[in-house]
Backbone as a chain_set.jsonl record, in Angstrom:
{"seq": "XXXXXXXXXXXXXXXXXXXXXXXXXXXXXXXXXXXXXXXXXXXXXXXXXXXXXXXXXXXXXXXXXXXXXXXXXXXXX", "coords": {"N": [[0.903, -2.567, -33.255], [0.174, -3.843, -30.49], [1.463, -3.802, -26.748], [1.401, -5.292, -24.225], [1.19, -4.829, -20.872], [2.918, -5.557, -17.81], [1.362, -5.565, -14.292], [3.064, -4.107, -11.623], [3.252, -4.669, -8.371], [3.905, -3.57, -4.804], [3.855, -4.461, -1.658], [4.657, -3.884, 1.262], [5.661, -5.196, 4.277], [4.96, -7.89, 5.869], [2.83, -8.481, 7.677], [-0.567, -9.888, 9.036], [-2.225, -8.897, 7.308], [-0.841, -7.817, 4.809], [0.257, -10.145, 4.093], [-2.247, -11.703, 3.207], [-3.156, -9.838, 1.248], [-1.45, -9.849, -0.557], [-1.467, -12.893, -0.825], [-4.316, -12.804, -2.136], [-3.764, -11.264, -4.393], [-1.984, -12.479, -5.777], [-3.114, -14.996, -6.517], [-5.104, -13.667, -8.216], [-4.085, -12.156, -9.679], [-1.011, -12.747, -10.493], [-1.044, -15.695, -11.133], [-2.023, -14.985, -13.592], [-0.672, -13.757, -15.107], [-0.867, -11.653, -14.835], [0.221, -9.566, -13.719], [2.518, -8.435, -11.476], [3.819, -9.571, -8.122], [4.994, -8.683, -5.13], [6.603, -8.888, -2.404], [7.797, -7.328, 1.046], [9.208, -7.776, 3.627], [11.354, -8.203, 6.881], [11.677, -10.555, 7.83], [11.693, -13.752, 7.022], [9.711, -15.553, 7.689], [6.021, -15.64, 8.128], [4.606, -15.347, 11.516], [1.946, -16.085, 13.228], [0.415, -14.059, 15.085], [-1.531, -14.053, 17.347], [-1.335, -16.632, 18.257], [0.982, -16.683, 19.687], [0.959, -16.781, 22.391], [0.824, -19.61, 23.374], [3.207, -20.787, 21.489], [5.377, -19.253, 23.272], [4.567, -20.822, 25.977], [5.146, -23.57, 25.513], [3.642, -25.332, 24.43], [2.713, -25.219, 21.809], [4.621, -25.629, 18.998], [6.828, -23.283, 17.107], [6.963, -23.699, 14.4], [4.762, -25.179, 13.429], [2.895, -22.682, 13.353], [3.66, -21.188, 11.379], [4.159, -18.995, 8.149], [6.231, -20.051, 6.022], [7.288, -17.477, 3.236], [8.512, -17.72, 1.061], [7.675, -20.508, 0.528], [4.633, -20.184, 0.458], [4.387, -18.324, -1.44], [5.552, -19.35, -4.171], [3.375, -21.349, -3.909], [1.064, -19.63, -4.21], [0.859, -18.629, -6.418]], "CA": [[1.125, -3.694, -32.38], [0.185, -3.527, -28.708], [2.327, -4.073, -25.975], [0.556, -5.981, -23.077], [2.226, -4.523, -19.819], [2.276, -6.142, -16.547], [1.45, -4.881, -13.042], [3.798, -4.831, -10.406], [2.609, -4.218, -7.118], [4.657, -4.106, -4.051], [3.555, -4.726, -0.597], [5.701, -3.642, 2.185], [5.258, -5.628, 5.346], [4.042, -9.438, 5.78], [1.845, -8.799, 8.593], [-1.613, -10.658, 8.704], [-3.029, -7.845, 6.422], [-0.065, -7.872, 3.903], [0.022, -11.607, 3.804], [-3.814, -11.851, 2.727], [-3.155, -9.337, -0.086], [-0.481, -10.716, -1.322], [-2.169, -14.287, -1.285], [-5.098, -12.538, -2.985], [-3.522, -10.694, -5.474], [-1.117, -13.534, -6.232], [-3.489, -15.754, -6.902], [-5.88, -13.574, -9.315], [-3.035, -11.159, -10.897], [0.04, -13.579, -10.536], [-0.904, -16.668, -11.77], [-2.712, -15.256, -15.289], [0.418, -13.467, -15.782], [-1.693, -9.901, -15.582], [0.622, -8.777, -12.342], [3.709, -9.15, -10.512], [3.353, -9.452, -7.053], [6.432, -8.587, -4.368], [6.28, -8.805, -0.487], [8.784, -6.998, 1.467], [9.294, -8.276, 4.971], [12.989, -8.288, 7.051], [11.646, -11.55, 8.366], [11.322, -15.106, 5.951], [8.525, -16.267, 7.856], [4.707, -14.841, 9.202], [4.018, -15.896, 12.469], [0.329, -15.937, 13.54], [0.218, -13.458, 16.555], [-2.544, -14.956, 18.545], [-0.904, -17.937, 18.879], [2.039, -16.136, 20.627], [1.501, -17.259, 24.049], [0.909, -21.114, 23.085], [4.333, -20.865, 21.571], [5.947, -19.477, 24.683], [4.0, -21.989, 27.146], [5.457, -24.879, 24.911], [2.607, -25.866, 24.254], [2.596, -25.661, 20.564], [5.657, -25.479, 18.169], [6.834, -22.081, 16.398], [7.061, -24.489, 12.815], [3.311, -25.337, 13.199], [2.127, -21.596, 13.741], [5.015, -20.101, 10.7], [3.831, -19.365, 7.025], [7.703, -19.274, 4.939], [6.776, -16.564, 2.583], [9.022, -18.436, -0.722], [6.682, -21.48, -0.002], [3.355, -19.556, 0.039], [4.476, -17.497, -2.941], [4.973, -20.674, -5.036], [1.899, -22.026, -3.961], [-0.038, -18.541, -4.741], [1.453, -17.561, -7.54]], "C": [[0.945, -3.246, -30.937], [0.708, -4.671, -27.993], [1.672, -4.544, -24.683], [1.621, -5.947, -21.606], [1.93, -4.987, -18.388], [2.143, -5.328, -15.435], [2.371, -4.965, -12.4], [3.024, -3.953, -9.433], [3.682, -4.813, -5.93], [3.859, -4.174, -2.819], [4.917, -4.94, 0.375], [4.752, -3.831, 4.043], [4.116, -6.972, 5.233], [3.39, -9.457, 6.994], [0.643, -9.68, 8.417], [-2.165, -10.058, 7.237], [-2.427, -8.189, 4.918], [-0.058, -8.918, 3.301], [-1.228, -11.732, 3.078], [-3.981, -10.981, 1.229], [-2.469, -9.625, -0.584], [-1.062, -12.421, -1.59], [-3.04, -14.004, -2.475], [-4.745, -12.25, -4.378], [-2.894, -11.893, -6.636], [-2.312, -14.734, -6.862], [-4.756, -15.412, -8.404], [-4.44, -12.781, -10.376], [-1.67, -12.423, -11.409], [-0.133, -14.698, -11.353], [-1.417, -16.649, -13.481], [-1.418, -14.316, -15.624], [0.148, -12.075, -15.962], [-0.375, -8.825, -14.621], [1.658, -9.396, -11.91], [3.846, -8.642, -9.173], [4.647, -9.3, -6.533], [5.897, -7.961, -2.814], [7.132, -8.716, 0.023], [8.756, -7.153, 3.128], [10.801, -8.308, 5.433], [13.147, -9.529, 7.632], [11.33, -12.437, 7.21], [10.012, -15.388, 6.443], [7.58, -15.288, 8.634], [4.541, -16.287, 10.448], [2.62, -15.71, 13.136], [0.329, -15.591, 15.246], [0.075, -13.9, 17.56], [-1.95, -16.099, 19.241], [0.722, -17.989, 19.645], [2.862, -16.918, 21.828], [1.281, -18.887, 23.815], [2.074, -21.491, 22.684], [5.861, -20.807, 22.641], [5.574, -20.138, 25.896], [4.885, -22.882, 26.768], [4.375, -25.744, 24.639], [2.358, -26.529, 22.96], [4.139, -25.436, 19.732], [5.757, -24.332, 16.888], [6.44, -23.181, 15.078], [5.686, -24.837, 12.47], [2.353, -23.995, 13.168], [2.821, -20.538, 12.22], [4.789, -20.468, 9.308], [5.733, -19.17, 6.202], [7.268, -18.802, 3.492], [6.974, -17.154, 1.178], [7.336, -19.109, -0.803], [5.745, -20.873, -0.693], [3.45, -18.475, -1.02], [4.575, -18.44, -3.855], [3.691, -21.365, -4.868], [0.685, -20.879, -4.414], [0.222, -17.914, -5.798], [2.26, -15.967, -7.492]], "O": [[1.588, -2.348, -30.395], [0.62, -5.875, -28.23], [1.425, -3.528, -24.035], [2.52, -6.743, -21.332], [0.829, -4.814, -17.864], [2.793, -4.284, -15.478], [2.828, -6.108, -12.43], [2.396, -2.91, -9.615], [4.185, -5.936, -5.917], [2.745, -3.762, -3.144], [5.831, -5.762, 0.309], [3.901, -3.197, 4.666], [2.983, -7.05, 4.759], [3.337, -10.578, 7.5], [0.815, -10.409, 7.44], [-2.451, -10.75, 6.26], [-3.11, -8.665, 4.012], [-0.301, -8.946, 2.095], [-0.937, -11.946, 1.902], [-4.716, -11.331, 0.305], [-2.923, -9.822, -1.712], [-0.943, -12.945, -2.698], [-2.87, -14.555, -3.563], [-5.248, -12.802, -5.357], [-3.189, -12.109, -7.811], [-1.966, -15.264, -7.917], [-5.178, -16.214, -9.238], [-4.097, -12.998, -11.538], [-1.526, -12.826, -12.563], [0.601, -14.769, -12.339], [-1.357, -17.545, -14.323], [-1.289, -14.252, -16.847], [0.63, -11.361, -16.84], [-0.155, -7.635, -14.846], [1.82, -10.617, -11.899], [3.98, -7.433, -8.983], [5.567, -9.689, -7.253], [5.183, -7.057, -2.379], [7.844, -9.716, -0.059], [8.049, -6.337, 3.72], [11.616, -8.432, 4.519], [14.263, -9.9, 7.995], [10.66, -11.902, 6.326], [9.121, -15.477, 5.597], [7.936, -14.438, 9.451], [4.428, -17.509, 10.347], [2.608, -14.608, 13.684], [0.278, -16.331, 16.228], [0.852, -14.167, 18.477], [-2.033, -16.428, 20.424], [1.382, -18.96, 20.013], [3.976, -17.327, 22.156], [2.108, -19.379, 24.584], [2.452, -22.524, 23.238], [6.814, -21.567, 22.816], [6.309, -19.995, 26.873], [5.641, -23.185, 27.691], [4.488, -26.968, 24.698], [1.999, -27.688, 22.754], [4.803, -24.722, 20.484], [5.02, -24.381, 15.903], [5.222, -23.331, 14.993], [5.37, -24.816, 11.281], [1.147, -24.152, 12.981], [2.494, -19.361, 12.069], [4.983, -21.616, 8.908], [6.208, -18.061, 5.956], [6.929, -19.633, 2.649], [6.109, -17.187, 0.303], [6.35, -18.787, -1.464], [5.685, -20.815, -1.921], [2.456, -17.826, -1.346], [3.568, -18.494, -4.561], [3.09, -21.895, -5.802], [-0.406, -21.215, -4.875], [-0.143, -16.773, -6.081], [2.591, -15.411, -8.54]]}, "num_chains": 1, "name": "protein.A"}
């Protein structure tokens, strides 16, 4: 009888980089059930750098610039 063993893979740090492999992975390993994905961040949400100084102008609103990591892990598997 064979034993069908899953991946885990961790990822430490939700930067842009981290985020993108973790989307990736999540969406080919995660959702067929081949891989278990885990993203270690001390923050809940990615904030998109660039858009830094548009946040401190007031220009734009942190909540429009801020991925919350749960969501986009339910949505990527």
């Amino acid at each position: 009888m064979t034993t069908r063993q899953t991946t885990r893979i961790v990822i430490v740090g939700g930067g842009i980089a981290g985020l993108l492999l973790a989307t990736r992975l999540g969406n080919t390993l995660g959702r067929s059930g081949r891989g278990q994905v885990t993203l270690i961040d001390k923050s809940a949400t990615h904030i998109w750098k660039p858009m830094l100084h548009t946040i401190a102008a007031g220009t734009r609103d942190v909540q429009q610039q801020q991925v919350i990591y749960l969501a986009h892990a339910r949505d990527h598997g």
